[in-house]
C-alpha positions in Angstrom: 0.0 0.0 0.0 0.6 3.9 -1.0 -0.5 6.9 1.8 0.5 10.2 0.1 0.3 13.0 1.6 -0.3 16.1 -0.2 1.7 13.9 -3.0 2.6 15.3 -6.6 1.9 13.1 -8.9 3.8 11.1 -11.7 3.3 13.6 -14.1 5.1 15.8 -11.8 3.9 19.7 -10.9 5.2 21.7 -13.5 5.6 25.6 -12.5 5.7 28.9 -14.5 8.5 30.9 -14.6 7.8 33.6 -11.8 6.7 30.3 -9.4 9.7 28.4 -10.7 11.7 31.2 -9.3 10.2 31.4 -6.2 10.6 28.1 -5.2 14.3 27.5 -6.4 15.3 30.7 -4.5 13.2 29.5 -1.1 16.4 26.9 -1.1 18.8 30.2 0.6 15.3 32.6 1.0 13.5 32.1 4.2 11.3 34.9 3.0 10.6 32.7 -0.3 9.6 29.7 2.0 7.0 31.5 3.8 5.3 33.0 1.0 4.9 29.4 -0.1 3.9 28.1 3.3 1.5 30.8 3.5 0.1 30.4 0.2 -0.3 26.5 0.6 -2.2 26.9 3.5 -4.8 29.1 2.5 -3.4 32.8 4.1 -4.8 31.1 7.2 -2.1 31.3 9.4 -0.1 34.3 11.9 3.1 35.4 12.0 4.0 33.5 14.8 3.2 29.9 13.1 4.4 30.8 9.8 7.9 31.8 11.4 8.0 28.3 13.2 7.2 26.6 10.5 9.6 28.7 8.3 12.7 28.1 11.4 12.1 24.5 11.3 12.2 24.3 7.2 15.4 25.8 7.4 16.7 24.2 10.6 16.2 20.6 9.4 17.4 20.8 5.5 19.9 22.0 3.9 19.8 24.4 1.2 21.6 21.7 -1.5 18.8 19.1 -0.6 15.7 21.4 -0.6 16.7 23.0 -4.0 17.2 18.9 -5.5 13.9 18.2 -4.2 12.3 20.7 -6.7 14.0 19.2 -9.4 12.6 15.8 -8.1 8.4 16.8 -7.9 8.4 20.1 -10.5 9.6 18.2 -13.5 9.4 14.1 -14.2 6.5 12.9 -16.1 5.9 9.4 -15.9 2.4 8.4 -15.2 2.1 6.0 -18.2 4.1 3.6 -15.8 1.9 3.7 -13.1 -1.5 4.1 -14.8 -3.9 0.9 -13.8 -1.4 0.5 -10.7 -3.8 -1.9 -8.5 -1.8 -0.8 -5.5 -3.8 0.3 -2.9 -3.4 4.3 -1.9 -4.2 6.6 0.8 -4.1 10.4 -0.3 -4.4 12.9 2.3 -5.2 16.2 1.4 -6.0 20.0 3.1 -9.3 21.7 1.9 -6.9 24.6 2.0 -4.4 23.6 -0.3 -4.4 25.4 -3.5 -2.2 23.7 -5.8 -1.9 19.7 -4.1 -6.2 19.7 -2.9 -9.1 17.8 -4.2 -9.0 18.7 -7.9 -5.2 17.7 -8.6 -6.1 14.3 -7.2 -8.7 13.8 -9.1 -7.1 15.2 -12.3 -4.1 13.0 -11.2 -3.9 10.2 -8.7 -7.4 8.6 -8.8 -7.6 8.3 -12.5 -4.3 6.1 -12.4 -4.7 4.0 -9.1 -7.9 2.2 -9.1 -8.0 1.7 -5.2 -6.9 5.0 -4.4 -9.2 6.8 -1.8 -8.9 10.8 -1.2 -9.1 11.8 2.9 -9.4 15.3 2.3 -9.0 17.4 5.7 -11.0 20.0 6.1 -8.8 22.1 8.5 -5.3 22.0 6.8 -4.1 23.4 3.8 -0.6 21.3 2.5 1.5 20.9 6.1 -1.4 18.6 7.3 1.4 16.9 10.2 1.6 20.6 11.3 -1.6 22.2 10.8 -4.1 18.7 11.9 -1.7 15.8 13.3 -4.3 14.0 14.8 -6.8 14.2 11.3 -4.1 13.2 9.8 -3.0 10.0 12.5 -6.7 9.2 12.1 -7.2 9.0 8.3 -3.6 6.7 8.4 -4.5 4.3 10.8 -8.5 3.8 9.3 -6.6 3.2 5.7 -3.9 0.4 7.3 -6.6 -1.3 9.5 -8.7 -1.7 6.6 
């Protein structure tokens, strides 16, 4: 079995220029980090959280590893090899994530994994083990007992 959480897709999440830019200078910009935090979780949050959520971004990675990882979600396409993947799948999403919600899944994920399920929560945006931990312990432990 699969559980993504807030998970790109095989066919990757391509980004315009002005977002591409954004998110490959968050790697040495705190400042470019919490613009994406705060956009990805629906402007819902204040200072105080977005600056502990920024401090631990930048705390636990390293500038060389978070810049790779874009490289490793924003680009790849390869969803023909995982189309009609009888895997079962767990995706976890926030009602308050713009780009990685509802409507990417189901543009996405469910039309390629036959037993995927969507757990959509409806008080996180995309940092769902910071925003709604226990939503999200919930959701995990009702897909593996199943």
């Amino acid at each position: 079995s699969l559980i993504g959480i807030s998970p790109v897709s095989a066919a990757g999440f391509p980004l315009d220029g002005e977002t591409w830019e954004l998110f490959a200078g968050a790697a040495d910009s705190p400042a470019n980090r919490r613009a994406i935090i705060d956009n990805t979780t629906g402007g819902r949050y204040d200072d105080a959280w977005l600056s502990a959520l920024v401090d631990r971004s930048v705390s636990r990675s390293s500038p060389i590893a978070f810049r790779a990882y874009l490289d490793s979600w924003s680009g790849p396409d390869f969803h023909e090899r995982v189309r009609d993947n009888p895997t079962p799948v767990l995706l976890v999403v926030g009602a308050h994530d713009p780009a990685l919600g509802t409507e990417a899944m189901e543009a996405t994920w469910l039309r390629w994994y036959p037993n995927a399920r969507l757990d959509v929560l409806k008080d996180a945006g995309h940092y769902a083990p910071e925003e709604n931990p226990q939503a999200l312990a919930e959701a995990i432990e009702a897909f593996l007992a199943a």
